[in-house]
N, C-alpha and C positions, 0 to 999 in steps of 0.2 A: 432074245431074238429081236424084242421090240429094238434094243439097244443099237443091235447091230444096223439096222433096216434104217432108224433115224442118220448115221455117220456112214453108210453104203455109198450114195453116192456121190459122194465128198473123197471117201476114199479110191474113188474110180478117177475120181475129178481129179485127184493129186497127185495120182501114180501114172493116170495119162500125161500128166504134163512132166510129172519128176523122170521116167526111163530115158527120155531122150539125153536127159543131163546127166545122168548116170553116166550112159551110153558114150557121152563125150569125156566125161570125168575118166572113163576106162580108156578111151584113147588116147589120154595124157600120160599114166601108167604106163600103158606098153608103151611108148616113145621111151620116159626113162626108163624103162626095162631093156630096150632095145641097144638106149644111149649107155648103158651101164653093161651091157651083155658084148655088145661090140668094142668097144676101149678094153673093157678087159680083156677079149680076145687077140684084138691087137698088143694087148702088151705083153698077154704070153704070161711069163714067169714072173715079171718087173711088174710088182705091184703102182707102182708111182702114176701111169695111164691114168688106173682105175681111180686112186686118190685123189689126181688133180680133179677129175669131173665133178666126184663127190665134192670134193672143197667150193668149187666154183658154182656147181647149184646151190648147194647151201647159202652161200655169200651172196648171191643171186637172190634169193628168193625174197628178202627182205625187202627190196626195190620192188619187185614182181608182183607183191602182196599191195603193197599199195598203189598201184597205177590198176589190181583189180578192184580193189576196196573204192575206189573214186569212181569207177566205170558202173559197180554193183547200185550208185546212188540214181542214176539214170530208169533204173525198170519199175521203180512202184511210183516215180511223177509221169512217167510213159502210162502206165497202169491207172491211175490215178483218170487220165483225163483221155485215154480210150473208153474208158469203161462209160464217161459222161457221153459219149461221143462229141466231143472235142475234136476233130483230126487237127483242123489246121493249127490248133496249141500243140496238137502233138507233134503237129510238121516241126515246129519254131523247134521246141524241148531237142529234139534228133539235131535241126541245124548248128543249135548252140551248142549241144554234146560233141560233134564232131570238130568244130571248132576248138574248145575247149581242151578236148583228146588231144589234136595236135599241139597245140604249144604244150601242155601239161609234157609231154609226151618225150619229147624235145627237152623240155627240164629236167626230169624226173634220168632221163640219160646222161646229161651232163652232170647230176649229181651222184650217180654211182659210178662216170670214168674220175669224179675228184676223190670219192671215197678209197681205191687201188691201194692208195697208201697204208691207210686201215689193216688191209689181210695178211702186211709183213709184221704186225703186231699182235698176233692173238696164238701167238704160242704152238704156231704150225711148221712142220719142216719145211726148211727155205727152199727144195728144189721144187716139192709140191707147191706150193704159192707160183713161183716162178713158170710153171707148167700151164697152170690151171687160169694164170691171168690173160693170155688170149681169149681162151672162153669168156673169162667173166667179159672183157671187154664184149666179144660179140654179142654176149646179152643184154647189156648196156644199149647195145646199138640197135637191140630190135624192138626197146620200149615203145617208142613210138606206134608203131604196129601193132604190138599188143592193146595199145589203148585204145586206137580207131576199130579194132577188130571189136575191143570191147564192146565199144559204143555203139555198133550195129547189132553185135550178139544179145546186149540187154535189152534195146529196142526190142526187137522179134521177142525175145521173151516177156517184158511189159504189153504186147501185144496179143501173146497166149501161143506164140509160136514157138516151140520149142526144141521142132525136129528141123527146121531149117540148119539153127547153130550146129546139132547134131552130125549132120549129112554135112557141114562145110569142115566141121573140127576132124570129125574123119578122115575125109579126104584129104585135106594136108598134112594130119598127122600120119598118114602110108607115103606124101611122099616126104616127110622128113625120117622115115625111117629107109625108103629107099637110097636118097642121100647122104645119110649115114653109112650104107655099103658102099659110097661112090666114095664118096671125101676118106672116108676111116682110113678102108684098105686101100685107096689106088686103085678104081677102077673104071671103067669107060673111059679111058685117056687121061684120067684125074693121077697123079702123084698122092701115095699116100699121107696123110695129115694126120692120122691119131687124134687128139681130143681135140687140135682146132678143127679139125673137118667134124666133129660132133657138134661142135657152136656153129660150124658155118651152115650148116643142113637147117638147124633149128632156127639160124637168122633167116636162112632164105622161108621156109614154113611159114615163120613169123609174118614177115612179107605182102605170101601169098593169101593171106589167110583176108584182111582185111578188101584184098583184090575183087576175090572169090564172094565175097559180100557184098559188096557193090554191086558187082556184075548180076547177084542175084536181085536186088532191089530194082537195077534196070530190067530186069527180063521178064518178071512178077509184074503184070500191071498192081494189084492192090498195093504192093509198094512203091510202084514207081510214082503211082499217084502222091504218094507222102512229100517225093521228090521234088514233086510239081508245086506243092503248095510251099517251098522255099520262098522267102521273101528278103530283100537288100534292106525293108527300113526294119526289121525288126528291132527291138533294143537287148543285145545280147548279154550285156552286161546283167540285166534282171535276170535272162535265164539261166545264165552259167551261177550268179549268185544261189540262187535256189536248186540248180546242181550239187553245188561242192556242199551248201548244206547239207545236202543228206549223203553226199561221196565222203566227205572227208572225217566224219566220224565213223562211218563205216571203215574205212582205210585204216585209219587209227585204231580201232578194233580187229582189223588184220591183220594188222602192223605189230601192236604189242602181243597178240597169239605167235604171231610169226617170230619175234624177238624170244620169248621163253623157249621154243624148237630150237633158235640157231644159238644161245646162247648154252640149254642142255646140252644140244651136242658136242660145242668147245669143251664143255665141262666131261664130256662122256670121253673124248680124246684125252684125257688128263689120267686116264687107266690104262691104256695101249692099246693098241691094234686089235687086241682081242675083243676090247670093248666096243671101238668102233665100228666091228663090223657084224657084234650082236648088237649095239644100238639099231645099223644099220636094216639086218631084217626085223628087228620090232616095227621099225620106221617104216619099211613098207607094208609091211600085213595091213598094220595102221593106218597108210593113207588109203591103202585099197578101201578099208571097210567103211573111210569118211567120202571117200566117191559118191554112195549113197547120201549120208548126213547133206553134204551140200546139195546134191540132187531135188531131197525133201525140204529143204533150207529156200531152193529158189522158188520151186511148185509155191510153198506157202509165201513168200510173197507174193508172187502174181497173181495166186485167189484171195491172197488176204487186201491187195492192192485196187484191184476191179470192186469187191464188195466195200471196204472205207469207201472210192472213188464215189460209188452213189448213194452211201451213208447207210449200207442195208443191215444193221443192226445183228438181226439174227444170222443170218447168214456169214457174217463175219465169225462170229463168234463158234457157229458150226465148224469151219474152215479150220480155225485153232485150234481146238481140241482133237478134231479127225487127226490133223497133223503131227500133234502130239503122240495120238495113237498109235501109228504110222513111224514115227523118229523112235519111240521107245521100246516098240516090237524091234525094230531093227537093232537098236542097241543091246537089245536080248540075246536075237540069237546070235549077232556075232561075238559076245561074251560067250555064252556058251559054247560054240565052237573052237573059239580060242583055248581056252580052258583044254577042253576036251583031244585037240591036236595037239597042242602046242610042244609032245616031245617029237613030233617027227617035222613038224612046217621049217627049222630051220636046216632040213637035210634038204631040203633042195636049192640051197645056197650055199653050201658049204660040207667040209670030210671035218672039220677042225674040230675034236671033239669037245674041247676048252667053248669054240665060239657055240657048239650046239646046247650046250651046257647052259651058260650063260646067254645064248638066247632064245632058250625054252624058258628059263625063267623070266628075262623082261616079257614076252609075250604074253604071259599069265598077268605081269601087273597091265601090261596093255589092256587088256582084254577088261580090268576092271572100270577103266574109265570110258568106255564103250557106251554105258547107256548116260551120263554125264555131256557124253560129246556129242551124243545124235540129241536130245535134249535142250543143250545152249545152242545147235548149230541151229532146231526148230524155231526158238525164241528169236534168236536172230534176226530170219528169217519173216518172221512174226511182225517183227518190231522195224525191218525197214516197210514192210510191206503198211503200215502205219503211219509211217515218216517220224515216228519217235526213235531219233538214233543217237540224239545227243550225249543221253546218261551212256549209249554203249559203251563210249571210251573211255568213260569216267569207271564203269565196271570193270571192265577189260584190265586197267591199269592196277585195279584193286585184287583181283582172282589172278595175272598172269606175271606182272613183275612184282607186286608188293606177298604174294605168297605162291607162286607155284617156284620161283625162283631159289628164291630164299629158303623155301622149307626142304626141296630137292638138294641144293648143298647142304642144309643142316642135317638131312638124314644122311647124306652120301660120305661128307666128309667130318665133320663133326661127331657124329654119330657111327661114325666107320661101317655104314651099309654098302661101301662102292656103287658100281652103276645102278644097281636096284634104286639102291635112295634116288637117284635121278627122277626114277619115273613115279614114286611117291609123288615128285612134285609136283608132277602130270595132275596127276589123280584129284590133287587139291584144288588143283590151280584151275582143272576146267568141272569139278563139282560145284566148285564156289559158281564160275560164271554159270554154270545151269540155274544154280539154287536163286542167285542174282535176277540172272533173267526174266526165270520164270515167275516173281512176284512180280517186276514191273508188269508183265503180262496179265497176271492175274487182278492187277486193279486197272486196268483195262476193260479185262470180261465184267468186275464188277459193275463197274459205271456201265457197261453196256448191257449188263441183267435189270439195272435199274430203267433202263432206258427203253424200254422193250414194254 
């Protein structure tokens, strides 16, 4: 009990800040749920709808991953120098983030409309690619947005605010799900569009989303106050430099997580339909239950980021471990549950007794790298909230393409386990980064037990 009462109110502290991100992390969900329930509807019989969307998020995400992994670098130097009360460094840090966002923004778009070529090469049907490349383009086209959206989202949360992003991610993810009835099927005067009216809904969201965030910083005096402290001499080149430090190994680290997912699943396509679409619900259950992981992943930097900020030793170190507590309870019971469901979770996707078959089984190996991923997502998590992110990529590169890759073909095809060996990889690829992670953390706590 004494146990409990020392990490109580740490644990109150993390789970007040983590639900609201949750709570957004689920309205991303239902959007793809929505985006994947309506194209298939629309296409009826004609599987090809529902294919092209799949193909063009997946292709998408790659890009996606990193214009958030650059934005994620922005909330623990926010944190860092709220916590000193700093504001007007924080005013500058937000000016040169927004800044920064946009041209990145801008870039990061031009180079996934040069990449298009790429998706007629990876061993997909040609009418699918042909389909699904409207979409991918209009995701291209809403980077930009995502990134500015970003950069006011991690603000508020390097801030401690966490329900603002909440209540704004919400709200534009109902109306791009309302827009997705408008664009799909043709309706309010709109012409039906099928999967490009699925991209166009999502670009317009995109959009609104950074709009919607502004408007809140004007309307809020205590942010509008931030607003005010903008300044024409600052030298932005220092700030954005000390940004992309700590953005762009993070990026890199959600970059190469993100490469083993999209590269699995080409490989999961290499056994048919059947596989891809028990890949498919392992892959959802899966992102559902890391909704949370990142949830708990942000909380812990932004207590871990305010405590470093004013060098409070113990208290950092309290923060870690609660966090931990917290990441690995979570990875419990949705292993156990998994486990425990897992012959009926794929009947609400599908009659295909083949696909329920085959993904009853991936979702058991899912289910094993469950406390692995709430673990390295905590470490993470940990380690921006530090501004130690450099080794991430250097980890990342070693647990996700030099072995989750490599070992998921060698059991799948070498080894002839088909899609199973896939998620073997999984298993390896994000144990190792937990197992990774979590020492660089733990000579962390040491040097700060010593320090104490």
């Amino acid at each position: 009990m004494k146990w409990f009462n020392r990490y109580a109110s740490h644990y109150k502290a993390n789970l007040r800040l983590a639900m609201p991100v949750a709570l957004s992390q689920l309205g991303y969900i239902v959007v793809q749920f929505a985006d994947n329930a309506m194209v298939g509807a629309y296409g009826a019989d004609d599987p090809l709808p529902l294919s092209a969307v799949s193909f063009g998020v997946m292709m998408s995400f790659v890009m996606f991953s990193l214009t958030l992994g650059v934005t994620l670098g922005i909330t623990p130097l926010i944190g860092e120098h709220f916590a000193r009360g700093e504001y007007r460094r924080t005013a500058h840090y937000l000016q040169s983030s927004l800044v920064m966002c946009a041209v990145l923004g801008v870039c990061f778009m031009m180079l996934q409309i040069w990449m298009e070529p790429l998706l007629y090469r990876l061993g997909q049907p040609v009418e699918v690619v042909d389909m699904a490349m409207p979409y991918y383009r209009l995701m291209a086209y809403s980077l930009p947005a995502v990134m500015l959206y970003g950069c006011f989202k991690q603000f508020l949360e390097g801030v401690g605010n966490t329900v603002a992003p909440m209540l704004i991610a919400l709200a534009t993810n109902l109306v791009n799900i309302l827009l997705n009835w408008v664009f799909i099927f043709g309706h309010c005067g709109s012409e039906p569009m099928g999967v490009y009216g699925a991209g166009l809904a999502t670009l317009v969201a995109r959009y609104l989303s950074p709009v919607v965030a502004l408007g809140y910083f004007y309307f809020k005096r205590e942010y509008r106050d931030y607003l005010q402290l903008f300044s024409r001499g600052i030298n932005y080149l220092s700030y954005i430099v000390r940004l992309l430090g700590i953005g762009v190994p993070v990026a890199g680290q959600m970059f190469l997580e993100g490469i083993a997912f999209v590269v699995t699943s080409i490989m999961m396509g290499w056994f048919g339909a059947e596989a891809i679409a028990a890949n498919q619900i392992g892959g959802t259950y899966g992102n559902a239950a890391f909704m949370m992981t990142v949830a708990i992943g942000s909380a812990t930097t932004i207590r871990t980021s305010h405590a470093f900020g004013v060098r409070d030793a113990r208290t950092l170190r309290d923060v870690v471990l609660s966090s931990v507590h917290i990441g690995a309870l979570w990875g419990a019971l949705v292993l156990v549950s998994f486990i425990a469901f897992s012959g009926v979770m794929p009947m609400a996707f599908t009659t295909n007794e083949q696909v329920i078959a085959l993904g009853s089984r991936l979702i058991v190996l899912v289910a094993l790298y469950q406390v692995s991923d709430a673990i390295q997502g905590t470490m993470v998590g940990v380690l921006r909230g530090m501004q130690d992110v450099r080794i991430i990529a250097t980890l990342s590169f070693v647990a996700y393409v030099l072995l989750n890759i490599p070992v998921g073909y060698l059991f799948a095809f070498t080894l002839g386990m088909g899609a199973e060996g896939l998620m073997i990889g999984y298993i390896v690829g994000l144990t190792t980064a937990a197992i990774c992670y979590s020492v660089r953390v733990g000579g962390h706590l040491r040097r700060l037990q010593k320090s104490l």
